[in-house]
MARLO-897980 format. One line per field, with one value per residue (C-alpha): x, y, z; residue in one letter; residue number from 1. Coordinates in steps of 0.001 Angstrom, whole numbers, m for minus. Each point is the difference from the previous one (the first is absolute). Layout:
<pases>
x X|...
y Y|...
z Z|...
rest a|...
nr NUM|...
</pases>
This chain:
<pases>
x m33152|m14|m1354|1822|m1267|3231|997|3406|1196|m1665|m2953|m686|m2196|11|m329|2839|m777|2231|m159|692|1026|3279|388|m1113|2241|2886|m926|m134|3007|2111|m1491|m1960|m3532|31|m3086|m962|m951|3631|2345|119|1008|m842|m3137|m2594|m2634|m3674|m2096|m2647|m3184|m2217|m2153|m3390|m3062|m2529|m1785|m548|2240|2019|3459|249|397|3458|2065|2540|2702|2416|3165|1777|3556|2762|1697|m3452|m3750|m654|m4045|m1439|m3081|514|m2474|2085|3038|m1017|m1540|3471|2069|m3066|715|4185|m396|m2172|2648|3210|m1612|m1017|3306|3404|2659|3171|1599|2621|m592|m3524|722|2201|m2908|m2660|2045|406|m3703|m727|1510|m1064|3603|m1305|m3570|m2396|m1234|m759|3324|1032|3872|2053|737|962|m1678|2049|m298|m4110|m131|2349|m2450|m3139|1568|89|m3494|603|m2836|1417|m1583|1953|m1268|1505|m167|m653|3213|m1549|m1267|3135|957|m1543|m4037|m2087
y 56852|3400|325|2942|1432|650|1579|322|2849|m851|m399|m3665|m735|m2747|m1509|m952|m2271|970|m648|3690|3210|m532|m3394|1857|3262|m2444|m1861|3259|1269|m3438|173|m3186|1217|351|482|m3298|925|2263|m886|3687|322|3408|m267|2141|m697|1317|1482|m2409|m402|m2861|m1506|715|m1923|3050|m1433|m1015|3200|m507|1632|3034|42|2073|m314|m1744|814|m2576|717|m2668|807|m2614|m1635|m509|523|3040|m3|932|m2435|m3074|m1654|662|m972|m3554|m446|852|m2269|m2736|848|m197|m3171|m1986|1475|m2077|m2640|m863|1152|m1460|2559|34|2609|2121|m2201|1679|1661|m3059|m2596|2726|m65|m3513|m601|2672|m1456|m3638|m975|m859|m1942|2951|758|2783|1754|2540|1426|3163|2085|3193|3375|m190|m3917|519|2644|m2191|m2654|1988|1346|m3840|m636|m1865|804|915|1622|1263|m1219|1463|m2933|1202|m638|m2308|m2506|m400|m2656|m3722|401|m940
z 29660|m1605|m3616|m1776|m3176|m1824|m3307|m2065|m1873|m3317|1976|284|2950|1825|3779|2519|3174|2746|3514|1311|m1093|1241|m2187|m2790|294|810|m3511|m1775|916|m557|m3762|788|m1052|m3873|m2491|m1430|m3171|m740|2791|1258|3743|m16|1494|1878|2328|m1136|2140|956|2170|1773|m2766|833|m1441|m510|m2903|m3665|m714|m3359|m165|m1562|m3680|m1489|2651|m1673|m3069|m1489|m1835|m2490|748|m2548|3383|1953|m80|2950|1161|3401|m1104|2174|m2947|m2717|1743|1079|m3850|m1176|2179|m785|m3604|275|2231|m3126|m2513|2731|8|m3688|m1291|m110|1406|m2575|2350|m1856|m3505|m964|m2512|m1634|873|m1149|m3138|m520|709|m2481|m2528|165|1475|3767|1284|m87|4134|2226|1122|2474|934|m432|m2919|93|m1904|m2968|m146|347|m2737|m2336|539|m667|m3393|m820|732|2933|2634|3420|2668|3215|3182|3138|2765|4021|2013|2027|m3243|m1368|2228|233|m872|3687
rest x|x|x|x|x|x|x|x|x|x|x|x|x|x|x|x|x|x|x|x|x|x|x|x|x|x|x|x|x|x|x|x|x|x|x|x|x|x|x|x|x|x|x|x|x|x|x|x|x|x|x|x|x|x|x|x|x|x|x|x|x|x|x|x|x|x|x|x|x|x|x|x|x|x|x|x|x|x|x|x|x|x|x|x|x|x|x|x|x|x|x|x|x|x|x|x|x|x|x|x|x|x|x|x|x|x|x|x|x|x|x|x|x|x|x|x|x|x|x|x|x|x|x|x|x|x|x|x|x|x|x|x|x|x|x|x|x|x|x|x|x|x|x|x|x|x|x|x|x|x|x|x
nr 1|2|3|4|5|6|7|8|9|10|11|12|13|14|15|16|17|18|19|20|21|22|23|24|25|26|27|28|29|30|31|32|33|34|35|36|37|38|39|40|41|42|43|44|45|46|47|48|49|50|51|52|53|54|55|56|57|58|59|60|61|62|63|64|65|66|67|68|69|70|71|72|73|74|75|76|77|78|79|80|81|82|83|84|85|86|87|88|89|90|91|92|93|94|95|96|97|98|99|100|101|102|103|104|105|106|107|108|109|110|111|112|113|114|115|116|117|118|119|120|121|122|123|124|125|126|127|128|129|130|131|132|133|134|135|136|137|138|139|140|141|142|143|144|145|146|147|148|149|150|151|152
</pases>
């Protein structure tokens, strides 16, 4: 089984398990191996080496830069990225998804017309900023690819 450090073009890194090189260039080329935090397929393998024990060495400190970007959260820190998807996971699973309705539900909870609850669905810019100028408290959440299906 070959371990393959792998990174898409807003630099998520993650791992893919493959059983050769050719299963994994075959994968790559059939658009089967996709980020799992934005979907991308474009996807590049990192250099890696061996990891060798030599020590109580600590990484080196600065080595990594993170970018908030409106469709997804872009960071080369493998910490930060698994605290964000840890963070997105708890918000799925103590919300109720409304889908395309969020900003009607937000509304109606708003306003004392629906059971107040934790919500989560779609609403686009002009929807969020209408409902910010009524004091409604959003806050835009891109979701990984891979999360927005059933929760594991």
């Amino acid at each position: 089984m070959k371990v393959l450090d792998l990174e898409c073009t807003r630099h998520h890194v993650f791992e893919g398990w493959f059983g050769s090189e050719d299963e994994f260039q075959g994968q790559l080329a059939r658009g089967l191996v996709e980020c799992p935090i934005c979907g991308d397929t474009q996807i590049l393998k990192r250099l890696s080496a061996p990891r060798i024990n030599l020590g109580g060495r600590a990484p080196r400190e600065g080595t990594y830069q993170a970018e908030t970007r409106q469709d997804v959260i872009s960071t080369r820190d493998p910490v930060v990225q698994a605290q964000w998807m840890k963070m997105v996971r708890e918000v799925l699973e103590n919300t109720e998804d409304v889908g395309e309705r969020f900003a009607e539900e937000a509304r109606r909870i708003h306003y004392g017309e629906a059971e107040e609850r934790n919500i989560r669905g779609q609403a686009s810019a002009a929807e969020t900023e209408e409902l910010i100028d009524e004091g409604i408290g959003v806050l835009p959440l891109p979701v990984p690819h891979g999360m927005k299906g059933p929760l594991q």
